[in-house]
GUZAKOL-398319 format. One record per residue (C-alpha): residue in one letter; x, y, z. Coordinates in Angstrom, 1 decimal. Each point is the difference from the previous one (the first is absolute). Example, Ala and Ser with C-alpha at 12.3 -4.5 7.8 and 13.67 -1.06 7.14 Angstrom:
2
node r:A, u:12.3, v:-4.5, w:7.8 $
node r:S, u:1.4, v:3.4, w:-0.7 $
! end
This chain:
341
node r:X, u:38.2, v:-20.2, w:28.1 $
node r:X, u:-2.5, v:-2.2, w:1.6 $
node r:X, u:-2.4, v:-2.5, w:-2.4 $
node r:X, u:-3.8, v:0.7, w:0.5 $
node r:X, u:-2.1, v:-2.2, w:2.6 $
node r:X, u:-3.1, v:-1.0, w:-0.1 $
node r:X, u:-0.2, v:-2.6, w:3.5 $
node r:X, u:-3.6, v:-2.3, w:-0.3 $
node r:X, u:-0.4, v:-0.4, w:3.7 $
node r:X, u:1.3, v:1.5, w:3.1 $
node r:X, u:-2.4, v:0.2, w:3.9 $
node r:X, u:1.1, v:3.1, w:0.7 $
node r:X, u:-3.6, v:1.6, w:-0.1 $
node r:X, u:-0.9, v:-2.6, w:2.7 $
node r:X, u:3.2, v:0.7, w:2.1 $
node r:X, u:-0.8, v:4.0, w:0.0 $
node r:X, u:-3.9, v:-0.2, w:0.2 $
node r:X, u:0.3, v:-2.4, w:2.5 $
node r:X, u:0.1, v:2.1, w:3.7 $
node r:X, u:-3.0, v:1.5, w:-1.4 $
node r:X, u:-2.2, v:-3.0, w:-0.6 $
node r:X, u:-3.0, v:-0.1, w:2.3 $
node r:X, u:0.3, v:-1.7, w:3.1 $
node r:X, u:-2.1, v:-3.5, w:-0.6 $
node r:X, u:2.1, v:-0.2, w:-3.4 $
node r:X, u:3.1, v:0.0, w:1.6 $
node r:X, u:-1.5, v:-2.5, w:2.9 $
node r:X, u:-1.0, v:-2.4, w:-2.6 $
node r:X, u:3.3, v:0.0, w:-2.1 $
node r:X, u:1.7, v:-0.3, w:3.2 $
node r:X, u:2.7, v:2.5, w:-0.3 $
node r:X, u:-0.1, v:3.7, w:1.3 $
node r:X, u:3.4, v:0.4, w:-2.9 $
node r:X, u:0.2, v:-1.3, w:-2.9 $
node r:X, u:3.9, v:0.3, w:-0.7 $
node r:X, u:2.7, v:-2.0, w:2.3 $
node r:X, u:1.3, v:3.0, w:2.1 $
node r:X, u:-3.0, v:2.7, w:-1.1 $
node r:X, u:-1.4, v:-0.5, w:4.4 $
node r:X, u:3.9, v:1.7, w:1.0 $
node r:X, u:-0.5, v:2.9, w:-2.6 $
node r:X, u:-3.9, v:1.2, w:-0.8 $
node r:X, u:0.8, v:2.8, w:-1.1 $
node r:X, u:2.2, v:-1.2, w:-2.9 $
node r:X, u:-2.0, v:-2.7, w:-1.9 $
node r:X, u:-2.7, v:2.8, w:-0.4 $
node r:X, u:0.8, v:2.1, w:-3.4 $
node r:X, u:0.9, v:-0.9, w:-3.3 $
node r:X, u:2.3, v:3.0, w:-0.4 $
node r:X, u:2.7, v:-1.3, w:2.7 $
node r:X, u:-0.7, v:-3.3, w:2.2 $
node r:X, u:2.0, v:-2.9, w:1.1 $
node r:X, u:-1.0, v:-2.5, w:-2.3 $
node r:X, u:1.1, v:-1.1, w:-3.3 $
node r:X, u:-2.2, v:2.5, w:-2.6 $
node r:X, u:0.1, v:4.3, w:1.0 $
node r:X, u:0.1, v:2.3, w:-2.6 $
node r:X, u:3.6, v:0.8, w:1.6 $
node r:X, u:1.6, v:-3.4, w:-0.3 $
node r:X, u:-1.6, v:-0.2, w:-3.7 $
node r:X, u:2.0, v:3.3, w:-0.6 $
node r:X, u:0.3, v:1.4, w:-3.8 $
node r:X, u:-0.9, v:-3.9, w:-1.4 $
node r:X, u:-2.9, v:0.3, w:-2.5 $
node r:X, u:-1.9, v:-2.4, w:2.2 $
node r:X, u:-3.9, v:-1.6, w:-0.2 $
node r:X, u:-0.4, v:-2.0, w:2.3 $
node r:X, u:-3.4, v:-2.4, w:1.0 $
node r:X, u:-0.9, v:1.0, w:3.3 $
node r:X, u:-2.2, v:-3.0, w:1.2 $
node r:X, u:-2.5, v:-0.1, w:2.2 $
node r:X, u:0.3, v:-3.4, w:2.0 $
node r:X, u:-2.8, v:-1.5, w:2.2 $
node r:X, u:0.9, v:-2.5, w:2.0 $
node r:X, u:-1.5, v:-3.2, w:-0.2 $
node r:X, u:-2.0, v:0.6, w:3.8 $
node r:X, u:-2.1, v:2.7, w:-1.6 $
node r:X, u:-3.4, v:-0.9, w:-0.8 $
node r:X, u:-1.5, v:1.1, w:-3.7 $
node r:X, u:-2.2, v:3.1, w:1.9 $
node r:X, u:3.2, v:0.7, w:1.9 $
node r:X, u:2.2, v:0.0, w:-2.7 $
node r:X, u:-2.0, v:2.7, w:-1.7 $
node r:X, u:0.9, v:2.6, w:2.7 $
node r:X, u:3.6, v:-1.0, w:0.3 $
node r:X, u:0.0, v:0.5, w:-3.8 $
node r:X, u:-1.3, v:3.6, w:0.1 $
node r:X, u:1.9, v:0.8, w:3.1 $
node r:X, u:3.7, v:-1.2, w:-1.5 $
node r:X, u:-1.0, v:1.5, w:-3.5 $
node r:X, u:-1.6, v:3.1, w:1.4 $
node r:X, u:3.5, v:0.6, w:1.8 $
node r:X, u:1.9, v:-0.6, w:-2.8 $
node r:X, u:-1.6, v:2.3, w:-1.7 $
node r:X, u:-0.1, v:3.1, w:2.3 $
node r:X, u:3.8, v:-0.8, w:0.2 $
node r:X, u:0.5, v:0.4, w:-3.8 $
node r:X, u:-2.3, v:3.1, w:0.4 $
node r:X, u:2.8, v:1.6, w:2.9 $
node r:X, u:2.7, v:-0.6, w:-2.3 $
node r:X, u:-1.6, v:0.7, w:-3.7 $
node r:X, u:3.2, v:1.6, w:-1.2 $
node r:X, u:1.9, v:-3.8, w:0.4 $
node r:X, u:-2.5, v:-1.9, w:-0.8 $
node r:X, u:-3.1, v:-1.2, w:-1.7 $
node r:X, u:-2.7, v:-2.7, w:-0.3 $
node r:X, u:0.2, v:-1.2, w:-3.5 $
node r:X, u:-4.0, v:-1.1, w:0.3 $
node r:X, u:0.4, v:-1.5, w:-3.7 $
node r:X, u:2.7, v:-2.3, w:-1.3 $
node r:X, u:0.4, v:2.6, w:-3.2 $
node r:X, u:0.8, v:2.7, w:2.9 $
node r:X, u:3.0, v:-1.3, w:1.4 $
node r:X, u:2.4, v:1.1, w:-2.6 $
node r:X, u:-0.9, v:3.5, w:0.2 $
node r:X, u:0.3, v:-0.2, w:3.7 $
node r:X, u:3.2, v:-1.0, w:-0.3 $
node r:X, u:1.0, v:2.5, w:-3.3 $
node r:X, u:-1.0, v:2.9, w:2.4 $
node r:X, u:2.7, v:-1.0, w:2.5 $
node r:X, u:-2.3, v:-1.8, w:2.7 $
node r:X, u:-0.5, v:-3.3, w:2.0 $
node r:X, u:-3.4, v:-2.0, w:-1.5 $
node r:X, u:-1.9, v:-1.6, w:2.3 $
node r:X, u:-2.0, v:-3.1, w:-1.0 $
node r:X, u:-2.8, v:-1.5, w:1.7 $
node r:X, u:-0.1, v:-3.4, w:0.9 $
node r:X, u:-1.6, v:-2.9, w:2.3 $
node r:X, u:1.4, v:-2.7, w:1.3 $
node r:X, u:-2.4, v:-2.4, w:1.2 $
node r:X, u:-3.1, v:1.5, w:-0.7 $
node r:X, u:-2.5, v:-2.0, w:1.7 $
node r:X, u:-1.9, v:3.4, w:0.4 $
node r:X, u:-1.3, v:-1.3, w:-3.3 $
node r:X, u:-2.2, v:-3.0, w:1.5 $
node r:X, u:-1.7, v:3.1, w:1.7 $
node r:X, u:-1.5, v:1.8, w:-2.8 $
node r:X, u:1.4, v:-0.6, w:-3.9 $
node r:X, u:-1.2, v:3.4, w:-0.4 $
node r:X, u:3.1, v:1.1, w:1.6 $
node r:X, u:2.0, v:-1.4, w:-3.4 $
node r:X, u:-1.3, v:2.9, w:-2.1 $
node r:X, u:-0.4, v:2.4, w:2.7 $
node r:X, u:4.1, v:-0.2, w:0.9 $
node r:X, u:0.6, v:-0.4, w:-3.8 $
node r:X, u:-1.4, v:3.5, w:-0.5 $
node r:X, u:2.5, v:1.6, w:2.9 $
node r:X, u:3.2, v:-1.7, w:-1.3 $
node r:X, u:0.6, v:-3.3, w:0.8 $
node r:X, u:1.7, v:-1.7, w:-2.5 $
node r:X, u:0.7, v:-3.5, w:1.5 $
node r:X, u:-1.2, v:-2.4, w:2.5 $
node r:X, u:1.4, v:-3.6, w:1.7 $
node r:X, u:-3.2, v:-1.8, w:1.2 $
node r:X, u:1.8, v:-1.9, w:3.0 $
node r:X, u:2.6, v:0.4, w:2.6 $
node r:X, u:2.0, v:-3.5, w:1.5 $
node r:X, u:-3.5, v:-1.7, w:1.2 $
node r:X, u:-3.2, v:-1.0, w:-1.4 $
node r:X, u:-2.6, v:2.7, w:-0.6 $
node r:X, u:-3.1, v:1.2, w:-1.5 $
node r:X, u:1.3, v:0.2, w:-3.4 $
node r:X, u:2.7, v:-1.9, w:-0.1 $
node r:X, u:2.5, v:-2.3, w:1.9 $
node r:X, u:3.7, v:0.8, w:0.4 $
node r:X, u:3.0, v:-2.2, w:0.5 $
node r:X, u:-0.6, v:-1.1, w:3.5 $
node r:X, u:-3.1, v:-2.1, w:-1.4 $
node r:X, u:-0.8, v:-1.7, w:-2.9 $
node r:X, u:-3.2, v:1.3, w:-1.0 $
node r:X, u:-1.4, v:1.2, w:-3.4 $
node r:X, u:-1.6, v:3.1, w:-1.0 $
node r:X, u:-3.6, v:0.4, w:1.3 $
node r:X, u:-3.0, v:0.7, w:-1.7 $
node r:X, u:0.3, v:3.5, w:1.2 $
node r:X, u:3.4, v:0.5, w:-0.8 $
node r:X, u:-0.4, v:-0.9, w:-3.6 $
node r:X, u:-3.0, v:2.1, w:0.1 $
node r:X, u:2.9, v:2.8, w:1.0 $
node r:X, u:2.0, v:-0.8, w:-2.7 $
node r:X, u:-2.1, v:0.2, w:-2.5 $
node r:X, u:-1.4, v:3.5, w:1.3 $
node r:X, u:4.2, v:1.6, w:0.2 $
node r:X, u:0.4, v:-1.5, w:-3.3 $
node r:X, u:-3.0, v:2.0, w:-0.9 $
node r:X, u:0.8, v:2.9, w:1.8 $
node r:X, u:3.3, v:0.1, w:-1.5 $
node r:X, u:2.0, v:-0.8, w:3.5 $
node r:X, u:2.9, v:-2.4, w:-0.3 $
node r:X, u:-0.1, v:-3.4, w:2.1 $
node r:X, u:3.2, v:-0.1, w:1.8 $
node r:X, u:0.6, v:-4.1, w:0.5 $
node r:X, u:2.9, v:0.7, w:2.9 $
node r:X, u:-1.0, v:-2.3, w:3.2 $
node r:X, u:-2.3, v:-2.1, w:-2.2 $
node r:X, u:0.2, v:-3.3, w:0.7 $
node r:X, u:1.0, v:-2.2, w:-2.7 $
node r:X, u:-3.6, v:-1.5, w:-0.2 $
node r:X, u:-1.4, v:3.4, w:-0.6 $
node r:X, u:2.4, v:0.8, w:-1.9 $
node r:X, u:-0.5, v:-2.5, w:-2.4 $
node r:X, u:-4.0, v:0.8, w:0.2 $
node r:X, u:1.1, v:3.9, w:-1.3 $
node r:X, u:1.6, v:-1.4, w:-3.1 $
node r:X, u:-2.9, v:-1.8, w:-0.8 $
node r:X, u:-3.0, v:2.6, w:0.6 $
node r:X, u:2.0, v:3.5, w:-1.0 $
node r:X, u:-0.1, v:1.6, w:-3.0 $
node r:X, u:2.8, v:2.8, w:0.6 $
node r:X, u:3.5, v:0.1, w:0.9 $
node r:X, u:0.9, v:-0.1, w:3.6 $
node r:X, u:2.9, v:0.3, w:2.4 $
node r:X, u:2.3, v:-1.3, w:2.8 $
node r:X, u:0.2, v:3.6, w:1.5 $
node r:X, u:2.6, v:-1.8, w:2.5 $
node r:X, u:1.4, v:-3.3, w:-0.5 $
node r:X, u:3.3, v:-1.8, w:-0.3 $
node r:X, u:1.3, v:-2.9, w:-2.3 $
node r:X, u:-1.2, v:-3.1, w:2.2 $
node r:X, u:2.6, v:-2.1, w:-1.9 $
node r:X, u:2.9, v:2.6, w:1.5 $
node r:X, u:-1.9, v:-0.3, w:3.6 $
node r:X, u:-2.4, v:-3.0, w:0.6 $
node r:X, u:-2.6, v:2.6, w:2.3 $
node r:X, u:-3.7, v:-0.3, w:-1.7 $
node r:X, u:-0.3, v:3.6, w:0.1 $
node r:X, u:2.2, v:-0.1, w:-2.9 $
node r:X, u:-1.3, v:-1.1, w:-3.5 $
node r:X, u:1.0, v:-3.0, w:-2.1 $
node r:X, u:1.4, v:-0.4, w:-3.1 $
node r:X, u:-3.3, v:-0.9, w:-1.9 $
node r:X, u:-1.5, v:3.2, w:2.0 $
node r:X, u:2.3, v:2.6, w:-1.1 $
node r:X, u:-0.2, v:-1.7, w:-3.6 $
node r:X, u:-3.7, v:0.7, w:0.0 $
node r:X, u:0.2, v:3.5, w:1.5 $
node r:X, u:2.5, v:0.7, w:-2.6 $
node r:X, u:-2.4, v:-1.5, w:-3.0 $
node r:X, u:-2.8, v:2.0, w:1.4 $
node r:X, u:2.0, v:2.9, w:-0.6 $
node r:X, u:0.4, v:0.7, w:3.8 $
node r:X, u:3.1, v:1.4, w:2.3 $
node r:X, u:1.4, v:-1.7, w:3.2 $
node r:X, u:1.3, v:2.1, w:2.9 $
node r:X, u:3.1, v:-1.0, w:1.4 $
node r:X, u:-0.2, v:-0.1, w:3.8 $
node r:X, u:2.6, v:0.8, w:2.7 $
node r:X, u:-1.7, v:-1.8, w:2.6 $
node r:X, u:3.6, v:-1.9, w:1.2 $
node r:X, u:-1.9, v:-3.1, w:0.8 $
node r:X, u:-1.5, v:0.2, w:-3.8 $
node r:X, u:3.6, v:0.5, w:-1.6 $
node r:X, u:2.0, v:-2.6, w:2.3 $
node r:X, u:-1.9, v:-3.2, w:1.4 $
node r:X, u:-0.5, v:0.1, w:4.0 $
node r:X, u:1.8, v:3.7, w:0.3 $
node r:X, u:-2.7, v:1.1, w:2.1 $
node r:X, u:2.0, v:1.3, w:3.5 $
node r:X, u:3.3, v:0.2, w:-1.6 $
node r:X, u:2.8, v:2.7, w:-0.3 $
node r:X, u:-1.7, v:2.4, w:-2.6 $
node r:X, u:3.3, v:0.5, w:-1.4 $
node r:X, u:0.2, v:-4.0, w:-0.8 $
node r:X, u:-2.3, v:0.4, w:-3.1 $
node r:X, u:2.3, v:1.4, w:-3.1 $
node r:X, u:-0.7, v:1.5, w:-3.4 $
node r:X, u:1.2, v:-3.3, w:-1.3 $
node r:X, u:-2.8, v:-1.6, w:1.7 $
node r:X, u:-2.6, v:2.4, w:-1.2 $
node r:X, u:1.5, v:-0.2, w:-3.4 $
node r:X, u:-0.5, v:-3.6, w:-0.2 $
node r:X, u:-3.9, v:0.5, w:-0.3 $
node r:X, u:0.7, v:2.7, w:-2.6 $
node r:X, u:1.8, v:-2.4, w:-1.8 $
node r:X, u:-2.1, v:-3.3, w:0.3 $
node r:X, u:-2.8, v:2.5, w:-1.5 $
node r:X, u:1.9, v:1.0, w:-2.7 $
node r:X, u:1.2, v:-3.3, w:-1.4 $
node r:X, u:-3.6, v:-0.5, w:-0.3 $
node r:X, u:-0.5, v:2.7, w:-2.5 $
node r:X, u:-1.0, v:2.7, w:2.6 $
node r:X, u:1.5, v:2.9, w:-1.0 $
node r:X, u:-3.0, v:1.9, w:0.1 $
node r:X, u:-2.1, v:-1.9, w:2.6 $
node r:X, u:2.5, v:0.9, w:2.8 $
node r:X, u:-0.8, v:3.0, w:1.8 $
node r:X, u:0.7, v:1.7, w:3.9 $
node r:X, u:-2.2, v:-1.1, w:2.7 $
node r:X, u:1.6, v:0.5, w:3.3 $
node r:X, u:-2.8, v:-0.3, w:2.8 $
node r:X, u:1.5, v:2.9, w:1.8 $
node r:X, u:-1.1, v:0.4, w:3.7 $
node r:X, u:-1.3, v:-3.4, w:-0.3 $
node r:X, u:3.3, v:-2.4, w:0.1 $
node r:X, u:3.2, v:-0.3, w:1.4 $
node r:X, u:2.5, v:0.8, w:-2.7 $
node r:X, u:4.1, v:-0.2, w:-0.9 $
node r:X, u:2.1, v:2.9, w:1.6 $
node r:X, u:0.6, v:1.0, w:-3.2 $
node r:X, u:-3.5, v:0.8, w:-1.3 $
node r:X, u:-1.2, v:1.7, w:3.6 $
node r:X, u:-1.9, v:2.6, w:-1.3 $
node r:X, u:-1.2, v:1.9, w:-3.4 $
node r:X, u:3.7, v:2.2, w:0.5 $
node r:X, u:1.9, v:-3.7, w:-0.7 $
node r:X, u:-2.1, v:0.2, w:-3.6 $
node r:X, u:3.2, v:1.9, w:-2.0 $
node r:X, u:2.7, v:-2.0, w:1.1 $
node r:X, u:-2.5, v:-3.5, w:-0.6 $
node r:X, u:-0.1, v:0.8, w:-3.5 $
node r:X, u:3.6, v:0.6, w:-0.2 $
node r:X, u:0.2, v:-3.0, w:0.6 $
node r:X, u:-2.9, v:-1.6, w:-2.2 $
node r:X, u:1.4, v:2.2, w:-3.0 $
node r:X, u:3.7, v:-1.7, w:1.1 $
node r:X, u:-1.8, v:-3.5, w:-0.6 $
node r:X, u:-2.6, v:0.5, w:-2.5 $
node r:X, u:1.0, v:3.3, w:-1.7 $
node r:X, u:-2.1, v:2.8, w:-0.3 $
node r:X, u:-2.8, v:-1.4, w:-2.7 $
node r:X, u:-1.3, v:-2.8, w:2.5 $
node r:X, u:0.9, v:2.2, w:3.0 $
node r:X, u:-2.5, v:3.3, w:-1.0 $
node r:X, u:-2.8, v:-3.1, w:-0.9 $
node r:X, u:0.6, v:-1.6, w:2.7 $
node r:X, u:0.0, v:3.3, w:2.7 $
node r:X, u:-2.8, v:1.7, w:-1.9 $
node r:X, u:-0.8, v:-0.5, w:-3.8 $
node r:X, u:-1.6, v:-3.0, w:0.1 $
node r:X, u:-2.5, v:0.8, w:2.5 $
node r:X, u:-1.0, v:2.9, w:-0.9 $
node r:X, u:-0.5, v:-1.2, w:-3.9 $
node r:X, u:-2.0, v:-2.5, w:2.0 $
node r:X, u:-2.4, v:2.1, w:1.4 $
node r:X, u:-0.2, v:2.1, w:-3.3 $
node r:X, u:-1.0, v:-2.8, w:-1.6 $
node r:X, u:-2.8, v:-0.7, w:2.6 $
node r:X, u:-0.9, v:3.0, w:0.0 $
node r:X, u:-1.1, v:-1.0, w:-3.8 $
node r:X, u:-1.7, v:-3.0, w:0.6 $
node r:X, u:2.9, v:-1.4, w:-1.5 $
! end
């Protein structure tokens, strides 16, 4: 029997929404489709029940499953732009939870989820990624707060309103610590995935809750500065935070970018398991596997390859670290936030 999931980041809301955008949103992100492949089949990177991408309620199958379905704004989006690509990818998330409300349901608060899943349904969490709609109106903090989101990144790769990712080395602005201070008040999580480590470093010093990598490797296991350091997961892990393992191939294996998918193994993915571990992370490390956003291994291509993965993370780790790490920890995560604790 499959081990409970609970994934912290995935695009697939962008991927489906995205044929849909308005025209000048699509002209200024530069893409008509947002998945590699999605322009030679429309019709089949449209619904969450069954699509061509990595997350459907078909591939996820009889897996008690919540998943983070973020909404990602690229970084060519103004802040006024960004607003209406928000409500347009959340808006069609939603009316596709709505068309299948026997499979699946928004959890809208962290202390939700759990019953979602005890009534033998997916949970859907809300999430940014880069939400430089923020620099537009603060306002928009509390008003998303109040319709479910639970957790928000506040840059993408380059520098931006808020914050700078790690194609730059700038720090967080004025504004964006003004942002921080209003999620932390509003009670949504700051994810610190695609922070630069500048900003990073400025988080640590001006937060006053626990935060997370929703999607980030062990950069000592692969050198990429999307993944975090040593010192970073330490202090996610003192803050009483969870990482997200990513399956991103060029996050897992340095320079696999255009390689042979099947080229990256479990042993290599294991290897950041286990660098996490042997620094006392058994309940920091947690799923995050940026879904219809990467290039993965063959052998996690899709939300179907989830059962036989923890075969083999259950093989490694046995089943203790295997349910935290696939589910447990996360979700006690988000409890706990959910409590101000």
């Amino acid at each position: 029997m499959a081990l409970p999931v609970f994934d912290l980041h995935c695009d697939t809301a962008d991927r489906l929404a995205w044929q849909s955008l308005p025209a000048d949103l699509r002209a200024s992100c530069g893409s008509d489709f947002y998945g590699p492949g999605d322009e030679g089949d429309p019709a089949g990177c449209r619904d969450l029940a069954s699509n061509r991408g990595h997350v459907s309620l078909e591939k996820i199958g009889a897996v008690a499953w919540a998943q983070c379905f973020a909404c990602f704004m690229p970084d060519q989006l103004s802040p006024t732009d960004a607003v209406r690509f928000c409500d347009h990818v959340m808006g069609y998330l939603r009316a596709q939870v709505a068309a299948n409300e026997g499979r699946v349901a928004l959890a809208g608060r962290a202390d939700r989820i759990r019953g979602v899943l005890a009534g033998g349904r997916v949970a859907a969490v809300l999430t940014l990624e880069n939400a430089r709609l923020f620099a537009a109106d603060l306002g928009l903090v509390e008003r998303l707060a109040g319709e479910g989101l639970l957790m928000a990144s506040l840059s993408w790769n380059a520098a931006g309103p808020l914050a700078s990712g790690h194609d730059t080395h700038g720090h967080l602005t004025s504004l964006g610590v003004s942002a921080l201070a209003e999620m932390e008040r509003a009670g949504v999580v700051l994810d610190v995935s695609h922070l630069n480590d500048e900003c990073f470093d400025d988080v640590v010093a001006r937060s006053g809750r626990p935060f997370v990598a929703s999607h980030s490797n062990a950069r000592a296991v692969c050198g990429h500065p999307r993944n975090l350091t040593d010192r970073q997961f330490l202090q996610i892990r003192e803050r009483g935070g969870v990482v997200g393992l990513n399956y991103c191939r060029g996050f897992i294996v340095e320079g696999c970018w255009d390689q042979d998918p099947a080229r990256v193994t479990f042993e290599d993915v294991a290897a950041h398991v286990e660098h996490w571990l042997d620094l006392g992370g058994e309940d920091v490390v947690a799923l995050g596997g940026d879904y219809d956003g990467s290039d993965v291994p063959a052998f996690l291509d899709g939300a179907d390859t989830m059962p036989a993965f923890q075969g083999l993370l259950v093989e490694r780790f046995g089943e203790t670290v295997a349910a935290k790490l696939c589910g447990e920890n996360a979700l006690a995560f988000f409890e706990r936030a959910a409590h101000g604790a």
